[in-house]
C-alpha positions as CSV (number, residue, x, y, z in Angstrom):
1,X,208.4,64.1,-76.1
2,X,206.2,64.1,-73.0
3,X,203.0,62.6,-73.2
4,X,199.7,64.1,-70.8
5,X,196.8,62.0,-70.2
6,X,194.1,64.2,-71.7
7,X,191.1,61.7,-70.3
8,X,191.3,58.9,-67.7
9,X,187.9,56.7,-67.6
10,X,186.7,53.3,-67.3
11,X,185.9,51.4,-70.5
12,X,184.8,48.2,-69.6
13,X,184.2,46.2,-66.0
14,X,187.5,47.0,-64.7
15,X,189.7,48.3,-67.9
16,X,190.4,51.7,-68.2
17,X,191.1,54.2,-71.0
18,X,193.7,56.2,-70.8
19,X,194.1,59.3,-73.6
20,X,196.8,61.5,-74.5
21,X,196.4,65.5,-75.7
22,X,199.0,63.8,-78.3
23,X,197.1,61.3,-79.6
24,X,197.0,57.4,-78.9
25,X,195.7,55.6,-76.1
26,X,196.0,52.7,-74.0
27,X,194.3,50.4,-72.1
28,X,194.7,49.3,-68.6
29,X,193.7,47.1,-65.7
30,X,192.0,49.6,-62.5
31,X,194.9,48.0,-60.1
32,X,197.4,49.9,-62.7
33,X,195.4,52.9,-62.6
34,X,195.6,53.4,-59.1
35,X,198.9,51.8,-58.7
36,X,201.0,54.4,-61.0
37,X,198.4,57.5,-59.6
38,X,196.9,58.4,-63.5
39,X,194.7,60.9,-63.7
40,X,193.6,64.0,-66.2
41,X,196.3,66.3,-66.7
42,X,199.3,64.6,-65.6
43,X,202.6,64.5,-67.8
44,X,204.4,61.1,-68.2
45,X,207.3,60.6,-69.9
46,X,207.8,58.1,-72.7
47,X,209.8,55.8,-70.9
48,X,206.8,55.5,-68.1
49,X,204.1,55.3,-70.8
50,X,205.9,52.0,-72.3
51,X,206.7,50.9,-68.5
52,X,202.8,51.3,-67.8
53,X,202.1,49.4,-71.4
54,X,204.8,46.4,-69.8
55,X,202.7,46.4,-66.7
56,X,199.4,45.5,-68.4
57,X,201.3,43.1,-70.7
58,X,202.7,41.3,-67.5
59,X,199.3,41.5,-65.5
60,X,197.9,39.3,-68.4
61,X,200.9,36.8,-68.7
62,X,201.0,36.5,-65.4
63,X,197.0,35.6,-65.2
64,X,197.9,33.0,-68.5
65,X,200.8,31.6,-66.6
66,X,198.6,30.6,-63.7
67,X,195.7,29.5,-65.5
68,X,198.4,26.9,-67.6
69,X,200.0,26.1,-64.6
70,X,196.9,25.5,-62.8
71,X,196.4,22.6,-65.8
72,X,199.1,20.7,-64.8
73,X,202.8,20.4,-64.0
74,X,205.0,22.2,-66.8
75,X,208.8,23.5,-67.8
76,X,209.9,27.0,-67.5
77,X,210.9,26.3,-71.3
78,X,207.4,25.1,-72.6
79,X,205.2,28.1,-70.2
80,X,208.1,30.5,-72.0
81,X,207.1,29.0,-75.3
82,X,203.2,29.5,-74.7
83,X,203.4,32.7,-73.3
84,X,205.8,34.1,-76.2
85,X,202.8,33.6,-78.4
86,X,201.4,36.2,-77.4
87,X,203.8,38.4,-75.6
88,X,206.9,40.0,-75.5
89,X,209.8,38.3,-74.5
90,X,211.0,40.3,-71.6
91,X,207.2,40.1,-70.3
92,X,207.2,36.5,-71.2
93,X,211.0,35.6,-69.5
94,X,209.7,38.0,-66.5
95,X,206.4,36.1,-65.8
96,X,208.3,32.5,-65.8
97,X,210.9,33.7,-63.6
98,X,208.3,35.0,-61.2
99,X,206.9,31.7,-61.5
100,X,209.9,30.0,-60.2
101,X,210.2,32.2,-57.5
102,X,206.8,31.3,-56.5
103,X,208.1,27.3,-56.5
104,X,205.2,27.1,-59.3
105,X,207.8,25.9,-61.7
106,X,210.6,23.5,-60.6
107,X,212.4,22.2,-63.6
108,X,213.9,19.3,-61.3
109,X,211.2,18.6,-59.1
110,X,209.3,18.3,-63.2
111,X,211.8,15.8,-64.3
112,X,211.9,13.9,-61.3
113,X,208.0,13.1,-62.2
114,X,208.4,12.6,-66.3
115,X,211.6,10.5,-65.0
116,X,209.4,8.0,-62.6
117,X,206.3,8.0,-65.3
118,X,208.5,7.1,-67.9
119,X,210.6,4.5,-66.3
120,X,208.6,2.9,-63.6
121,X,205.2,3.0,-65.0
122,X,205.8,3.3,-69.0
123,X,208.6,1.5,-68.5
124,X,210.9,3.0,-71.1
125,X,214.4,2.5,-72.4
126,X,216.8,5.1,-71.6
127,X,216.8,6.8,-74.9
128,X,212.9,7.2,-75.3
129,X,212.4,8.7,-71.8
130,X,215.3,11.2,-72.6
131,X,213.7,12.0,-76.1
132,X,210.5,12.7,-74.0
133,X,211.8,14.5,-71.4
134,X,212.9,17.1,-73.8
135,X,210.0,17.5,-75.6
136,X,208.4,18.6,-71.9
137,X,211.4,21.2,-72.2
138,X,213.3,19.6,-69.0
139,X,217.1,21.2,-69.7
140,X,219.5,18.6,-70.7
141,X,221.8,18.5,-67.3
142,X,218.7,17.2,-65.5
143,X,217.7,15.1,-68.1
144,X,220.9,13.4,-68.1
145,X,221.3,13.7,-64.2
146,X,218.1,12.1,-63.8
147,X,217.8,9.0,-66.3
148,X,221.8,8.0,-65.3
149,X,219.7,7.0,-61.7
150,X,217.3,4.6,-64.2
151,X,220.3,3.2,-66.7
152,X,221.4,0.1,-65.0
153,X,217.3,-1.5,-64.3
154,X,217.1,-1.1,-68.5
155,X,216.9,-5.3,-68.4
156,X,214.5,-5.6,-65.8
157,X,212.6,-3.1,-67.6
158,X,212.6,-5.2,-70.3
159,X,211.5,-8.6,-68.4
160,X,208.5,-6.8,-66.7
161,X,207.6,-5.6,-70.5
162,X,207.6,-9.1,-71.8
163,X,205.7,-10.9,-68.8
164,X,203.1,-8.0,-69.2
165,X,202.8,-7.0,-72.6
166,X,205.2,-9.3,-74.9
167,X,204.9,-13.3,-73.7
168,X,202.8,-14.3,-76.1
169,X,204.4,-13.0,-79.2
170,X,207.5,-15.3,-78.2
171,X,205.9,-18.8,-78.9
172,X,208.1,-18.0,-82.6
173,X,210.5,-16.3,-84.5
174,X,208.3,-14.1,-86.3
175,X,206.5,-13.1,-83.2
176,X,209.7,-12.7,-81.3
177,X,211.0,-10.6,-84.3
178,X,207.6,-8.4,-83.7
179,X,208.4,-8.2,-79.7
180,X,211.9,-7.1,-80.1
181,X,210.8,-4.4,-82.4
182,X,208.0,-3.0,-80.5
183,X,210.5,-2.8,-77.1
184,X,213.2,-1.5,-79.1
185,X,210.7,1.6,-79.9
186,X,210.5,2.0,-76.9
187,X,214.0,3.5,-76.4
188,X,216.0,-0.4,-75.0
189,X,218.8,-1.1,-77.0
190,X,219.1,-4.1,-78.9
191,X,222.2,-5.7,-76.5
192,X,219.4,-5.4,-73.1
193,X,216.6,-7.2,-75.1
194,X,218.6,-9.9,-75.9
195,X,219.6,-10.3,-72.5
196,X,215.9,-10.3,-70.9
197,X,214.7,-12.2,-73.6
198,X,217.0,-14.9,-73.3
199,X,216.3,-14.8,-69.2
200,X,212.7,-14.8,-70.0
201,X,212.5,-18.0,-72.3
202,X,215.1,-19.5,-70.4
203,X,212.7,-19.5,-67.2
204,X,210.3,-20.6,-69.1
205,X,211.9,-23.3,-70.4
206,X,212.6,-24.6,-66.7
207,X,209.3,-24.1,-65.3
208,X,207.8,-26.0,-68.4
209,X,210.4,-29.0,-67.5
């Protein structure tokens, strides 16, 4: 069944009300108004009344998307997730792929950024920064891409970690017991620590002599 606007007004700043002889009425943004040509009398069908609906709901997603993005750096997984919250999927799918189109979000240009944080500064093992990574919604082939360029530096990692952070925990076992667990946390596997560890005491050991 056809639907025609009975009354087209403004309600408030720049929303408008748009009523149907049929009963029911929706709300839209001016720019939509004058966009689609709505005015008292005319006949839509159903189809362009839930296209018009769409519109407003991607107007605001779009506005949401920007103001998050405008935050900081962020997935096209994670702004889908916040966005879905409040609206529909297609809107939300259709507002993060306009995004990317707009080079606002770069899933690899992302990753490249969590990547360096986590390994260079953070210094992470591989395993936590990938466990990170995904949490930020980085897709898996990047992920993987990206940390493979970071898996063979794991030990010197580890060295930098105990001159900074860990030295003074080694003077015993119980302390080096502590050191290995804290690093391990940190996503290096057991067989690296031992290696830097041993490095680390052994140079040590020859600048004490």
């Amino acid at each position: 069944m056809d639907m025609t606007i009975e009354s087209c007004r403004v309600y408030k700043g720049t929303t408008w009300e748009v009523c149907f002889a049929q009963g029911g009425r929706i709300y839209l943004s001016a720019e939509i108004v004058s966009a689609n040509g709505l005015k008292d009398g005319l006949v839509l069908t159903r189809r362009q009344v839930a296209y018009l609906m769409y519109q407003q709901q991607y107007r605001k997603a779009r506005e949401r998307a920007l103001y998050i993005i405008e935050a900081g750096d962020i997935s096209f997984k994670c702004l889908y997730e916040k966005l879905e919250k409040n609206y529909s999927k297609k809107v939300s799918i259709d507002v993060c792929r306009k995004m990317v189109e707009l080079g606002l979000v770069d899933d690899r240009k992302y990753g490249e950024k969590l990547a360096e944080r986590y390994f260079e500064v953070k210094l992470f093992g591989y395993y936590r920064a990938k466990q990170e990574m995904r949490k930020k919604g980085v897709p898996d082939e990047i992920i993987e891409e990206l940390c493979d360029e970071y898996a063979d530096d794991s030990v010197e990692r580890i060295e930098r970690l105990i001159r900074e952070k860990y030295a003074r925990y080694l003077g015993d076992e119980s302390g080096r017991r502590k050191a290995v667990a804290a690093i391990t946390r940190m996503g290096h596997s057991y067989s690296d620590i031992k290696i830097a560890m041993k490095a680390y005491l052994d140079e040590s050991e020859e600048f004490e002599e």
